[in-house]
C-alpha positions as CSV (number, residue, x, y, z in Angstrom):
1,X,-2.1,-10.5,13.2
2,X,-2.3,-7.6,11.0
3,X,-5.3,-8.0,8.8
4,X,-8.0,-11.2,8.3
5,X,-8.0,-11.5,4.6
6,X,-10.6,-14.4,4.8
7,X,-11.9,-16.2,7.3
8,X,-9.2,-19.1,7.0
9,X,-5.9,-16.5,6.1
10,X,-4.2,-14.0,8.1
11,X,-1.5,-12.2,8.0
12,X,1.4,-11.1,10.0
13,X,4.4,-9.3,10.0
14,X,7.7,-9.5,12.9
15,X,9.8,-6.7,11.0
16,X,12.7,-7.2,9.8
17,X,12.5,-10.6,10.5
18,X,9.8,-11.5,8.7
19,X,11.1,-12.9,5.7
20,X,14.3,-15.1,7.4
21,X,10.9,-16.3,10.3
22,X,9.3,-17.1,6.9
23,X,12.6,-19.4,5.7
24,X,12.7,-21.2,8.9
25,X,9.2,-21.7,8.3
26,X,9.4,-23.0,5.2
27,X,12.4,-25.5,6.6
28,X,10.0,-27.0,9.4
29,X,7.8,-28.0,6.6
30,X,5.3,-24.7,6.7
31,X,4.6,-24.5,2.6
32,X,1.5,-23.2,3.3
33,X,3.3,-20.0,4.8
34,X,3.7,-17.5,2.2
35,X,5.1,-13.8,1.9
36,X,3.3,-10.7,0.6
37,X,3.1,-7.0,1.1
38,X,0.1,-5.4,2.5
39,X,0.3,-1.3,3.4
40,X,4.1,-1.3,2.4
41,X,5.4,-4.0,5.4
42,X,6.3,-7.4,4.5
43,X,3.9,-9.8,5.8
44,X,3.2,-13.5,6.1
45,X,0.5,-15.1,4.4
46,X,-1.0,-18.1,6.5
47,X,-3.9,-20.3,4.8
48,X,-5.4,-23.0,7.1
49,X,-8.3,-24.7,5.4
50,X,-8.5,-23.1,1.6
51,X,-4.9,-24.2,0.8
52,X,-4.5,-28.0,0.0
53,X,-1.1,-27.7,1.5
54,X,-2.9,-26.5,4.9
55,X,-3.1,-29.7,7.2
56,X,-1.7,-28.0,10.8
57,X,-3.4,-25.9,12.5
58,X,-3.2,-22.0,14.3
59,X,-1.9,-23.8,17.9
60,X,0.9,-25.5,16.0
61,X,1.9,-22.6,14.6
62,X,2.1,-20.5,17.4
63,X,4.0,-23.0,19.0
64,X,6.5,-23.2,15.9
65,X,6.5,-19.2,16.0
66,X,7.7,-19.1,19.7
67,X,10.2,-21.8,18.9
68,X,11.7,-20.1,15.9
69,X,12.2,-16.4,17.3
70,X,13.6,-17.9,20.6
71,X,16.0,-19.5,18.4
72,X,16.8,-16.1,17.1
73,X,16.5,-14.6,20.7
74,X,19.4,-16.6,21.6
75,X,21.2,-16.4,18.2
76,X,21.6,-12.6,18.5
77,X,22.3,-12.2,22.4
78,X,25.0,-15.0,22.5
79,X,28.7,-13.9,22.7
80,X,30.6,-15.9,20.0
């Protein structure tokens, strides 16, 4: 977590991943996950109970997090 914009968003960043993590997101069903820019890095933009949208919560996202960048753990070490 890079910064608490309000108590119910945060953002965060994973590099150069973060917008194609933010995709994968969005294809799990995450709408409430958007993308910004804060101190020149890309960043996601997570909302949990201001956003309509919002109805998981920060353990379901983790869990989706881990999920998704092991997918691309395994994506980029496996010989093709």
């Amino acid at each position: 977590m890079l910064h608490d914009l309000m108590p119910d968003i945060v953002t965060l960043s994973f590099g150069k991943r973060t917008e194609e993590i933010r995709d994968r997101l969005h294809a799990r069903g995450w709408t409430m996950v958007g993308l910004g820019d804060w101190k020149g890095e890309r960043v996601l933009g997570v909302s949990f109970g201001g956003d309509r949208r919002a109805t998981r919560t920060a353990d379901e996202l983790a869990d989706t997090l881990m999920t998704i960048v092991g997918e691309m753990e395994v994506a980029e070490t496996r010989a093709w």
